[in-house]
C-alpha positions as CSV (number, residue, x, y, z in Angstrom):
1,X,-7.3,-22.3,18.1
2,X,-10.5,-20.2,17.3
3,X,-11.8,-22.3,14.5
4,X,-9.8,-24.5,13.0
5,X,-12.4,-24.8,10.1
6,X,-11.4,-21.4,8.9
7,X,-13.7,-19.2,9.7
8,X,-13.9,-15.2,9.8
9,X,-11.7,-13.2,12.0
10,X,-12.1,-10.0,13.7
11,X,-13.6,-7.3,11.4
12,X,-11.8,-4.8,9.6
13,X,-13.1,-2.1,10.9
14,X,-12.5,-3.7,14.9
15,X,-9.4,-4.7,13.5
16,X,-8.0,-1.4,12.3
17,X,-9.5,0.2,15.9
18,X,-7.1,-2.2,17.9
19,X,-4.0,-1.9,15.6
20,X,-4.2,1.9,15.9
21,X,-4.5,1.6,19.8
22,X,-1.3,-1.1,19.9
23,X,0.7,1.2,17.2
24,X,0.1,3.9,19.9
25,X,1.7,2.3,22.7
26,X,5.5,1.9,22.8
27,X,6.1,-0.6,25.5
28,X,6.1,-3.8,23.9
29,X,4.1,-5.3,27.3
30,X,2.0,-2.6,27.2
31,X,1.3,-3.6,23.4
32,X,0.9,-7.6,24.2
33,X,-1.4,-6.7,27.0
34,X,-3.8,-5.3,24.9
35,X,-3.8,-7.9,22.7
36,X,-4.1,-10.2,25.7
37,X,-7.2,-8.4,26.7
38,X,-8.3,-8.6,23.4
39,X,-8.0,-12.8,23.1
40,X,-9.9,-12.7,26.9
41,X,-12.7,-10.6,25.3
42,X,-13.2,-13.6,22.4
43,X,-11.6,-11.5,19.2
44,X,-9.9,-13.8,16.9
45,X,-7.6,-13.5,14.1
46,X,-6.7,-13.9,10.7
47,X,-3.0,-14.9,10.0
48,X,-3.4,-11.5,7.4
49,X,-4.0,-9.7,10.4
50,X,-1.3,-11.1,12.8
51,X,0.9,-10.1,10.0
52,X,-0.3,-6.5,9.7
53,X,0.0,-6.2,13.5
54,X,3.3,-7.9,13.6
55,X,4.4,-4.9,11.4
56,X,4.2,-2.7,14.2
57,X,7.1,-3.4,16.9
58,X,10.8,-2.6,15.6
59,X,12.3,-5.6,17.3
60,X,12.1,-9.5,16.0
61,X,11.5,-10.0,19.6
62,X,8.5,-8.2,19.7
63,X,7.0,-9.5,16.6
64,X,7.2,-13.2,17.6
65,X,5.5,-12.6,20.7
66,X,2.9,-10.9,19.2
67,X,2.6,-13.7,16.6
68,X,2.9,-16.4,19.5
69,X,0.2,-14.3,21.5
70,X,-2.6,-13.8,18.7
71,X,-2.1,-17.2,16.9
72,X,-3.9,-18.7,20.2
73,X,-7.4,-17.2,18.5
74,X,-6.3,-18.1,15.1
75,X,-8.9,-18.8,12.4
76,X,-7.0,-19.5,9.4
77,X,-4.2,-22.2,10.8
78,X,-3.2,-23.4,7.1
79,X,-2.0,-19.8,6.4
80,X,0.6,-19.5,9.0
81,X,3.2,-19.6,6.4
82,X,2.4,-15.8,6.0
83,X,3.9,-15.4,9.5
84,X,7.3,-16.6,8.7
85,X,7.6,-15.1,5.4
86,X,6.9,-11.8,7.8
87,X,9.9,-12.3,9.6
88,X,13.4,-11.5,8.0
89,X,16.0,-13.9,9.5
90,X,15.9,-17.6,9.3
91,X,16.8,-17.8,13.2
92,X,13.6,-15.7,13.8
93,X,11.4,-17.9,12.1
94,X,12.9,-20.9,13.6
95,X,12.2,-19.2,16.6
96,X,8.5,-18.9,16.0
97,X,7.9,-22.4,14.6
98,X,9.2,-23.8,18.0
99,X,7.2,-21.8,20.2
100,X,3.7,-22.7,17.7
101,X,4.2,-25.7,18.3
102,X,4.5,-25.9,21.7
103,X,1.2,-23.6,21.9
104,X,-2.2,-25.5,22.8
């Protein structure tokens, strides 16, 4: 994790730059491999702003990996309740609790 003593994560205004260029694409890979580029180049994350991203995809698919993928430069770890309450199904959120948990 980024900081686990909560610190800032990437900008707003970097923030809103990189969700505009992931709403933009509409392969899901092509989406999680900017993010992935974005994690290499050191940007980390508020849970707020995996949300906002996770709002993008269509799929519950989708959002999880994109909530798996950024929580790895996570800055806020005690908020991560506001990434299952972003999810709709129970199964879904199951689903993501499994795989954060097996994340380093």
């Amino acid at each position: 994790r980024a900081d686990d003593a909560g610190g800032a994560g990437l900008d707003d205004q970097g923030f809103a730059a990189l969700l505009t260029r992931v709403r933009r694409l509409t392969a899901g890979t092509a989406r999680l491999g900017v993010l992935k580029d974005a994690i290499s180049d050191g940007k980390s994350f508020s849970c707020r702003q995996i949300v906002q991203m996770m709002g993008v995809p269509i799929s519950s698919e989708q959002k999880i990996q994109i909530a798996v993928t950024m929580y790895a430069r996570v800055v806020d770890p005690d908020n991560t309740s506001e990434l299952f309450a972003a999810l709709y199904h129970e199964s879904d959120r199951q689903q993501l609790r499994a795989l954060l948990q097996r994340s380093p």
